[in-house]
TORROTI-448137 format. One record per residue: residue in three letters; y, z, x of N, C-alpha, C, O in turn. Coordinates in steps of 0.2 Angstrom, whole numbers, plus 5000, padded with zeros to 4 digits. Example, Ala and Ser with C-alpha at 12.3 -4.5 7.8 and 13.67 -1.06 7.14 Angstrom:
// TORROTI-448137
ala497250395066497850395062498450395066498350425071
ser498950355064499550365068500050395064500650405067
This chain:
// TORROTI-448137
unk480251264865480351244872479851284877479751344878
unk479551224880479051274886479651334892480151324895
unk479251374892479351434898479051414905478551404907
unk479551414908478951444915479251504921479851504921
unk478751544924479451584927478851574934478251564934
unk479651564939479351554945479651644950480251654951
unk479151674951479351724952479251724964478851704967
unk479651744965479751754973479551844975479951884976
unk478651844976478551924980478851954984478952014983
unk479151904990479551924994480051954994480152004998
unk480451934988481251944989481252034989480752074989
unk481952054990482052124992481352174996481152234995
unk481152135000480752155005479952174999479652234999
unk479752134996479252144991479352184985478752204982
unk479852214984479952264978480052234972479852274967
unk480352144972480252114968479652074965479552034960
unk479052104968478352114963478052164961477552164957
unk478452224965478252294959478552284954478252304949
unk479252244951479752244946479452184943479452174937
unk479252164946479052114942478252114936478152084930
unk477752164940477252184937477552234928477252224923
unk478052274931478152304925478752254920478952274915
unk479152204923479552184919479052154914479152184908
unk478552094914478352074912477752084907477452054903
unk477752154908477552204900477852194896477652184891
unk478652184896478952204891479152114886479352114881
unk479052074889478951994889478451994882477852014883
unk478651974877478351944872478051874868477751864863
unk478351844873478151734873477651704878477651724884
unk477251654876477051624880477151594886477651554885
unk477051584891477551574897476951544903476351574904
unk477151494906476951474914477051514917477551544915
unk476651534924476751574929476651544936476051534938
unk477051534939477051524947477251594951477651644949
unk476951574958477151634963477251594970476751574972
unk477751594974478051564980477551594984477151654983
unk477551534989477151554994477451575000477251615004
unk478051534999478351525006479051495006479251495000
unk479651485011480451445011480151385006479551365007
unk480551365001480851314999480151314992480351274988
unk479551344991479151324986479451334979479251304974
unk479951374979480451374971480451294971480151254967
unk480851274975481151194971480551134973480651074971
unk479951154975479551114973479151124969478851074967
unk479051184966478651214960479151174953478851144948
unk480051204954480451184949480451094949480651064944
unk480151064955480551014954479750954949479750914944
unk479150984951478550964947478750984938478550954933
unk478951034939479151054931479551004929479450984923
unk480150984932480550934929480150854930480350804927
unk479750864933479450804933479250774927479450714926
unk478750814922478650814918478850784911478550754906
unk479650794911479850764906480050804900480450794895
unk479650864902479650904895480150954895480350984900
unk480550974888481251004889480551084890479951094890
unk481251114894480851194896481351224901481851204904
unk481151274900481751344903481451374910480851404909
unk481451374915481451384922481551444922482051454919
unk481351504924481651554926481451564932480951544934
unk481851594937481851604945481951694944482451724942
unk481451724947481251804948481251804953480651794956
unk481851834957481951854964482651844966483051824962
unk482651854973483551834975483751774974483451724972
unk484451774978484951734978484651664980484851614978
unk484151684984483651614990483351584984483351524982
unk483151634981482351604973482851554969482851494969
unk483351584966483851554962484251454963484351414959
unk484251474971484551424974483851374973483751314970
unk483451384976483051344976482751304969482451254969
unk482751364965482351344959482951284955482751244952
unk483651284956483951274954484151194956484351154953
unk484051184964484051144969483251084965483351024964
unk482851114963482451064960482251044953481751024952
unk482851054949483051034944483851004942484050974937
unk483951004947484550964948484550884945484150834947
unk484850884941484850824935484450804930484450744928
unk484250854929483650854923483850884917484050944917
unk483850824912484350834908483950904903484250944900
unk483350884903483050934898482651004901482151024899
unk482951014907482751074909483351124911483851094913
unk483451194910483751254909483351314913482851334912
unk483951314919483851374922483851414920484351414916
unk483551504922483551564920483351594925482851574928
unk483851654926483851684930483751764930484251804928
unk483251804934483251884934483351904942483151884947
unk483751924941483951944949483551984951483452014946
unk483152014958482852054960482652054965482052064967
unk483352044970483352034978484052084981484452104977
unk484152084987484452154988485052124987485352174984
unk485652054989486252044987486352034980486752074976
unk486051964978486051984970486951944970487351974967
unk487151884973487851874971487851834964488251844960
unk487051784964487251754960487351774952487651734948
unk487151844949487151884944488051904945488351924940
unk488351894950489051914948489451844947490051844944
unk489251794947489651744946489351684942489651634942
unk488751694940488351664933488151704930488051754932
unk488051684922487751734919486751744918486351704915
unk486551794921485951804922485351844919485751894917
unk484851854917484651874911484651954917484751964923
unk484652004912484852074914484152104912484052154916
unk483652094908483152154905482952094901483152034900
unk482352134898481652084898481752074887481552034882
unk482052104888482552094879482952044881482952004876
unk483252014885483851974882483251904884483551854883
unk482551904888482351854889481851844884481551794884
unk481651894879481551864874481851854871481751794870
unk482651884869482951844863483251754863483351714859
unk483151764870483351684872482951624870483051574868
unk482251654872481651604871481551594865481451544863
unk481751664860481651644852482251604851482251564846
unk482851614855483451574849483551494850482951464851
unk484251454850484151414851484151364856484151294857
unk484251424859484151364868484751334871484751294876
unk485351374868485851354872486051344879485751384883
unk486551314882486451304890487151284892487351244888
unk487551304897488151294899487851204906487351194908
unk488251174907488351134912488451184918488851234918
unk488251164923488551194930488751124936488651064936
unk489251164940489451134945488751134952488251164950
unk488751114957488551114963488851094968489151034967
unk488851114975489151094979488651074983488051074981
unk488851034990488050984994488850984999489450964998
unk488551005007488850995012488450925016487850935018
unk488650885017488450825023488550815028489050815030
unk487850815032488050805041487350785041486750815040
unk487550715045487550685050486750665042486150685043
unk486850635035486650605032486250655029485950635024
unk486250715032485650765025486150805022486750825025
unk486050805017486350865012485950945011485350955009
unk486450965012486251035013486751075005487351095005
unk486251075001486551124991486851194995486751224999
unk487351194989487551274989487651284981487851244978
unk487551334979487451354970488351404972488851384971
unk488051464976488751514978489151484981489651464979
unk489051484990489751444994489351445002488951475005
unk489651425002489751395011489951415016490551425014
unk489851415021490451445027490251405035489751395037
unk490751405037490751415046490951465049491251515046
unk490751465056491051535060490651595059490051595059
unk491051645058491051715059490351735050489751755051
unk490551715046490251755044489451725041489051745037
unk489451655046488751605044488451635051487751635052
unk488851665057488551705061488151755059487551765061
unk488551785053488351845050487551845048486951875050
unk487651825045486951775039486451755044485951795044
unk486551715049485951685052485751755056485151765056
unk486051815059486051855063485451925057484951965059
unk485851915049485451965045484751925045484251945048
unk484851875040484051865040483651855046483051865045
unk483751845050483151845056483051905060482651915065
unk483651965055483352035060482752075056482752075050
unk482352125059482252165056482452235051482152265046
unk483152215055483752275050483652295044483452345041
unk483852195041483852225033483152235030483152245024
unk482552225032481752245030481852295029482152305024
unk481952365034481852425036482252445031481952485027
unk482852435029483452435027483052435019483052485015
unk482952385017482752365012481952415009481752415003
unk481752445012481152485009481752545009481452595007
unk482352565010482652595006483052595004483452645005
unk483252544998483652514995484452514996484952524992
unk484252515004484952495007485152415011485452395016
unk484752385008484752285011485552285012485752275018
unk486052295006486552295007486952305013487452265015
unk486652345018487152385023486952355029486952385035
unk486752295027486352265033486752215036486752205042
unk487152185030487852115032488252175037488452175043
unk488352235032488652285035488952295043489552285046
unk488152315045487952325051488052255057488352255062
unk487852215054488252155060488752105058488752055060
unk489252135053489852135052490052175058489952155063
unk490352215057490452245064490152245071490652255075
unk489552235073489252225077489352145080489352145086
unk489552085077489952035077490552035078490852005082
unk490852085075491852085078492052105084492652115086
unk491352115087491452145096491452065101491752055106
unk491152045097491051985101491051915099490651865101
unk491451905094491151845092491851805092492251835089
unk492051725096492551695100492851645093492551605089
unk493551655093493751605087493651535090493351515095
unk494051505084493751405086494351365082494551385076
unk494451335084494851285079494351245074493751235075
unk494951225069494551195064495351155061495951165062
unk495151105057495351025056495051035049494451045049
unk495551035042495351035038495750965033496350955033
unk495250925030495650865027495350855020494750855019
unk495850845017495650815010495750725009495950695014
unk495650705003495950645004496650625003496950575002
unk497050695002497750685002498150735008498750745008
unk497750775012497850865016497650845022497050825022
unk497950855027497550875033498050925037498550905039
unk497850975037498151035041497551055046496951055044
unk497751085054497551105059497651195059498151235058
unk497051225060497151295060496951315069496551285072
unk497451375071496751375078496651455076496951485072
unk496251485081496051545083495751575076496051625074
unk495251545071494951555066494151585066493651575069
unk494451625062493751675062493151615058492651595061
unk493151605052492851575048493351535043493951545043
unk492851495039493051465034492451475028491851475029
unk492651485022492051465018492551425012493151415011
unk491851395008492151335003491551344998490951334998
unk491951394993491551424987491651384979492051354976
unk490951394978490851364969490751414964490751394958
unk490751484967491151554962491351594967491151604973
unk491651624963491851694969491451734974491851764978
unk490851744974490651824978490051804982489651764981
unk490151844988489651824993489351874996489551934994
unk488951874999488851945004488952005002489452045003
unk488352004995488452074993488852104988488852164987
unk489352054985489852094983490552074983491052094980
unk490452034989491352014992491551974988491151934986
unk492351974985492651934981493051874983493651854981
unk492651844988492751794992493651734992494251724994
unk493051724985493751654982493751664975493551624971
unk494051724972494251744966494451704959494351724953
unk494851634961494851584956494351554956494451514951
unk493651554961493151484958492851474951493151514947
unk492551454949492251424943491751374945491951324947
unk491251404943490651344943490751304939490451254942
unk490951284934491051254929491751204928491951184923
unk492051194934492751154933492851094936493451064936
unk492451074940492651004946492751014951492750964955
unk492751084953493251084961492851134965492351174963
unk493051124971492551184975493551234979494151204980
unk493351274980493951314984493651324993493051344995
unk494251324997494351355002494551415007495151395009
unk494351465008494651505012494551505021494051515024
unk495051495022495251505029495651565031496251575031
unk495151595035495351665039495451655047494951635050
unk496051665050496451635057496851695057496951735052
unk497151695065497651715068497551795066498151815064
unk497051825066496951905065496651935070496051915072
unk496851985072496552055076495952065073495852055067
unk495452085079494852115079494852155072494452145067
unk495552215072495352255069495652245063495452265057
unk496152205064496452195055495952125052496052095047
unk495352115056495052065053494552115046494352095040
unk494352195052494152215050494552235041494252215035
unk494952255041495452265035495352225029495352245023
unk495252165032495152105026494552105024494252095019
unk494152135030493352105023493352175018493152165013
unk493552245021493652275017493952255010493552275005
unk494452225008494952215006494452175000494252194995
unk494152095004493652075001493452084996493452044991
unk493052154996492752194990492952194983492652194978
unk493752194984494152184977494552124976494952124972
unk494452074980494752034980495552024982495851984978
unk495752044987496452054988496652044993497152064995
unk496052004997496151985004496651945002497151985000
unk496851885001497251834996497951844999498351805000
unk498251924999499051944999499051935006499551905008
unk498451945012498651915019498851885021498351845019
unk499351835025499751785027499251735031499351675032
unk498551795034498251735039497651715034497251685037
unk497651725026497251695023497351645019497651665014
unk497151575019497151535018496951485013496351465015
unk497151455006496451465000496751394998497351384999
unk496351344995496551304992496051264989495551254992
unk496051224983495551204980495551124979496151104978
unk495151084979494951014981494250994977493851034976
unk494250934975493550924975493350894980492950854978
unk493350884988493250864993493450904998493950924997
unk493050915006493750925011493050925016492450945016
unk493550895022493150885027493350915032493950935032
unk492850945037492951015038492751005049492251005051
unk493250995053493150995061493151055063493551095061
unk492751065067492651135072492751075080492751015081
unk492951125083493051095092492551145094492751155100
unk492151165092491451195098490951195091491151185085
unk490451215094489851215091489851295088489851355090
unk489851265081489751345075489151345072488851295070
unk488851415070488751425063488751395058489351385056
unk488151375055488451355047487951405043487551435045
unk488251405035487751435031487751385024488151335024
unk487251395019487451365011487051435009486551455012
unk487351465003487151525000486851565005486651625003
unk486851565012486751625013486251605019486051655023
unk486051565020485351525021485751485029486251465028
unk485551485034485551455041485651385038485251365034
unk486251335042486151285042486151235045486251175043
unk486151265051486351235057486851225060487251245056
unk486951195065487651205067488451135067488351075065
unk489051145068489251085068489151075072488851125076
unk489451005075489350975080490450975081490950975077
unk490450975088491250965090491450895089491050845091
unk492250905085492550855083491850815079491750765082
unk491650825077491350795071491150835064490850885063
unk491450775059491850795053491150835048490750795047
unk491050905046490550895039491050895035491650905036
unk490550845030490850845021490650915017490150945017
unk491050935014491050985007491150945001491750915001
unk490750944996490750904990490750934984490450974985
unk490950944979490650964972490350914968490650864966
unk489650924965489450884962489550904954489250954953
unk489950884949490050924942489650904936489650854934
unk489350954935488950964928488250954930487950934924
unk487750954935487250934938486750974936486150964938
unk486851024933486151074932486551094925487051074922
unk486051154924485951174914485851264918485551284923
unk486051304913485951364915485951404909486351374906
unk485751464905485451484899486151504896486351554899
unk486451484892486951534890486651594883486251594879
unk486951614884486951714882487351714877487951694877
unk487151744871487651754866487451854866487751894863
């Protein structure tokens, strides 16, 4: 099986090409090599390799963004197998897929027999473009969050001291001074329930986001369904409580949180929100007009680990 590894300089504020000069010492097989230039070149690099026709193992060298993309352009291709080294400062997708950990476990995979798990994906719709999520999705507050980190300087600075982490941190709070709820219209093809004064929603394909948080604790990339949470009717400060609580997963006992699983759900805001997919800006909704939430099942291949 051909190799190729598509590796991202930037991720973790370029630390993931110092990591990457010495990981690749310890790499014993022949292998393609790409390096991103820019947004979005993982899945045009990954998607020319699937072009080809030839079975082969993908690996994505960098964050959550590399993973997504590299992942996004092998989407149904039967004979290509993602693989993945985390080396960017969140790093969710290493908690809710299995991801190669050190430069042994990606030789021994190249030498064995190539085994590979099916995956799930989800694809949000609006207004005719599909927007992929590999992790989860959100409106509101904490797609506020996301568009507010990436676009600041914060987490750079942050990140030359490997603290990128403390960056959601920093305007998590910084947002909970000011950021106004909204209603939201949630419908399935069997469900429709009305929330008001909602902080956010997200609609995940595993558990953890943002660093660590244990979002939607029953997801499964691997089952058909995508999950819901909806957070409404909370105090500034007991909002704050719950993302606390997040981190182990226990937001869930709060009465104003809200969880359910579907392979569908159509999602209304009454004012113009935030959106995200893994973590990534996605523009915003439009009022009273419905986005789709989807799960697409078995759509990609990902390296299973013995």
């Amino acid at each position: 099986m051909k190799t190729t590894i598509i590796v991202n300089p930037t991720a973790a504020n370029g630390k993931s090409l110092k990591r990457w000069e010495q990981f690749k010492k310890k790499l014993n097989f022949t292998y393609d090599f790409q390096m991103t230039t820019s947004p979005k070149h993982a899945t045009t690099l990954a998607r020319k390799c699937a072009e080809t026709g030839e079975p082969q193992l993908i690996i994505a060298f960098g964050g959550d963004g590399t993973a997504h993309e590299v992942i996004e352009g092998i989407l149904d291709c039967s004979n290509c197998i993602a693989g993945v080294i985390g080396a960017g400062s969140g790093n969710d997708f290493g908690r809710g897929f299995l991801s190669f950990q050190n430069a042994h476990e990606v030789n021994q995979y190249v030498q064995s027999q190539g085994l590979a798990n099916e995956m799930d994906i989800g694809v949000m719709n609006h207004q005719n473009r599909n927007y992929y999520f590999v992790n989860n999705a959100g409106i509101g507050f904490d797609a506020y969050i996301a568009y507010q980190v990436n676009k600041s300087p914060v987490k750079k600075i942050l990140n030359k001291f490997s603290l990128g982490k403390l960056a959601y941190t920093f305007f998590l709070i910084k947002t909970l001074v000011t950021f106004q709820h909204f209603d939201l219209t949630v419908e399935t093809p069997s469900y429709s329930q009305s929330f008001k004064k909602v902080w956010f929603v997200t609609v995940s394909n595993q558990p953890y986001y943002g660093g660590g948080m244990k979002i939607s604790p029953q997801s499964n990339p691997a089952d058909g369904q995508i999950e819901l949470t909806v957070v409404h009717h909370l105090s500034r400060i007991k909002l704050l409580l719950v993302f606390v609580s997040v981190y182990f997963g226990k937001h869930t006992s709060f009465k104003e949180v809200h969880q359910m699983s579907a392979k569908s759900f159509a999602l209304t805001t009454n004012d113009y929100m935030y959106r995200h997919t893994d973590g990534e800006f996605a523009s915003k909704t439009m009022p009273q007009v419905a986005d789709k939430f989807t799960v697409l099942p078995k759509r990609w291949k990902i390296t299973k680990l013995t």
